[in-house]
Backbone as CSV, one residue per row, in Angstrom:
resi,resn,N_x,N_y,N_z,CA_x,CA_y,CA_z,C_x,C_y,C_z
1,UNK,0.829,-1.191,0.000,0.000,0.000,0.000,0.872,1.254,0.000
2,UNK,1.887,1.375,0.886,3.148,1.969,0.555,3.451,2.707,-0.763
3,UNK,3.482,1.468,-1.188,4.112,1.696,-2.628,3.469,2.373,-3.673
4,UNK,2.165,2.187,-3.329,0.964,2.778,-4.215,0.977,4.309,-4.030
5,UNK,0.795,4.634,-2.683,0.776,6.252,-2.477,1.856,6.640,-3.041
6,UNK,3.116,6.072,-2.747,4.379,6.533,-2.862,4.116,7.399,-4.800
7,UNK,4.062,6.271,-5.166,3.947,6.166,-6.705,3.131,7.503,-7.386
8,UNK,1.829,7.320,-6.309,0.277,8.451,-6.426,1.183,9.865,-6.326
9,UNK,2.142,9.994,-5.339,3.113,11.044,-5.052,3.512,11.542,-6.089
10,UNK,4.054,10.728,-6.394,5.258,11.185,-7.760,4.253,11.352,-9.210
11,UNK,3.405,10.660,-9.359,2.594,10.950,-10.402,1.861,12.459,-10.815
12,UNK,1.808,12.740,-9.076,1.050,13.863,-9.178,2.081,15.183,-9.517
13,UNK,3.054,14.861,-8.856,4.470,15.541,-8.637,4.411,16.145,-10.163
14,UNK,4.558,15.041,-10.927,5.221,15.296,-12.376,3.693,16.123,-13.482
15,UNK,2.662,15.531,-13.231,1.372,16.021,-13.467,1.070,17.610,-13.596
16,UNK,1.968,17.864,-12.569,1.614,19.123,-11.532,2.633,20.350,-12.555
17,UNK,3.800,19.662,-13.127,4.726,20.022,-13.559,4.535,20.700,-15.039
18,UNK,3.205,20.091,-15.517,2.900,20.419,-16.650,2.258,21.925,-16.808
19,UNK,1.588,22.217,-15.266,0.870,23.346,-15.541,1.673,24.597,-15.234
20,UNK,3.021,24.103,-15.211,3.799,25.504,-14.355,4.046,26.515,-15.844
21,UNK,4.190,27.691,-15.551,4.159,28.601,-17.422,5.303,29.149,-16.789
22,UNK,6.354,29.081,-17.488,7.499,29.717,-17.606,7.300,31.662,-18.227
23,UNK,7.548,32.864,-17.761,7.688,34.132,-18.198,8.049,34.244,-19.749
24,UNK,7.406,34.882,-20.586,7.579,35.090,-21.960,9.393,35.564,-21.947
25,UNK,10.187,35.334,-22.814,11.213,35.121,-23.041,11.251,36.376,-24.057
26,UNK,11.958,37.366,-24.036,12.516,38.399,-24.792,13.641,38.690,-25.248
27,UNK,14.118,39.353,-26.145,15.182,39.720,-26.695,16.149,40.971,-26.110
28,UNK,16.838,40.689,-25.387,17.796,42.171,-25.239,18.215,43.183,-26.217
29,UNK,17.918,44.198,-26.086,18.032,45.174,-27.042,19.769,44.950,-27.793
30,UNK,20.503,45.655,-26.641,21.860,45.183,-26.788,22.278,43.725,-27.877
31,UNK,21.683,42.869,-27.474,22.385,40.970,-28.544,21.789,41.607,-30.028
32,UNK,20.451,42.196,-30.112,20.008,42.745,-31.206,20.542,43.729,-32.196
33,UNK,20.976,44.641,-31.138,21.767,45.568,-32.116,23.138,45.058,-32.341
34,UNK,23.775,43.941,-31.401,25.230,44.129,-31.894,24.725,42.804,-33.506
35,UNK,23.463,41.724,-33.376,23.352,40.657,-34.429,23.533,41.860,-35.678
36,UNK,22.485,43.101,-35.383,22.157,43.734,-36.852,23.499,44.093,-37.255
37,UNK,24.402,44.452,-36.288,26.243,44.680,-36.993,26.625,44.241,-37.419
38,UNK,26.346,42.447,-37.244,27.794,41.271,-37.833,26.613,40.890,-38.777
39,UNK,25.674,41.202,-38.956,24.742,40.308,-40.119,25.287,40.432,-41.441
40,UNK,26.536,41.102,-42.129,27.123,40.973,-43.022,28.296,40.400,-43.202
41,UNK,29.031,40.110,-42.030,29.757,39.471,-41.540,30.376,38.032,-42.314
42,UNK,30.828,37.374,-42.966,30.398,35.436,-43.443,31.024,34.928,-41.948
43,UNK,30.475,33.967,-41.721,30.961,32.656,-40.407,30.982,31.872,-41.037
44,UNK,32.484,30.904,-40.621,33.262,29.803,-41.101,32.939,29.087,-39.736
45,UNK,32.547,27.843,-39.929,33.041,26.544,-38.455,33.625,25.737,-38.844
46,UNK,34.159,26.322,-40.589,35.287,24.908,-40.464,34.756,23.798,-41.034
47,UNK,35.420,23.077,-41.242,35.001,21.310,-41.744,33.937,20.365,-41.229
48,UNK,33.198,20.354,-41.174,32.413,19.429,-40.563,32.543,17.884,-40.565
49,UNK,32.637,17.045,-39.798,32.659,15.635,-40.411,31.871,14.759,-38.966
50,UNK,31.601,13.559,-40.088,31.147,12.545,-38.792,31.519,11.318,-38.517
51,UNK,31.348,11.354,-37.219,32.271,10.481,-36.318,31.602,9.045,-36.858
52,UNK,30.512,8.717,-37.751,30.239,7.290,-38.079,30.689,7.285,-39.503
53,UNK,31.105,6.244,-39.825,31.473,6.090,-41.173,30.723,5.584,-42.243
């Protein structure tokens, strides 16, 4: 019987987890204006390769 609540616990635990809303996520002015600077910029990463053959 233990084991059952225990379980009922954690079910609810994680259940519960679904309804939490994280704060809308925005852009810093600042990362924005320095992206609009380098947006002419080219970026190299180089070679790519993969590790399966």
């Amino acid at each position: 019987m233990k084991y059952k609540s225990s379980l009922g616990l954690i079910a609810a635990l994680f259940l519960s987890a679904c309804t939490i809303q994280v704060p809308p996520y925005s852009a810093d002015i600042s990362n924005v204006s320095k992206l609009k600077e380098e947006s002419n910029t080219p970026v190299s990463v180089g070679k790519i390769e993969s590790e399966k053959n």
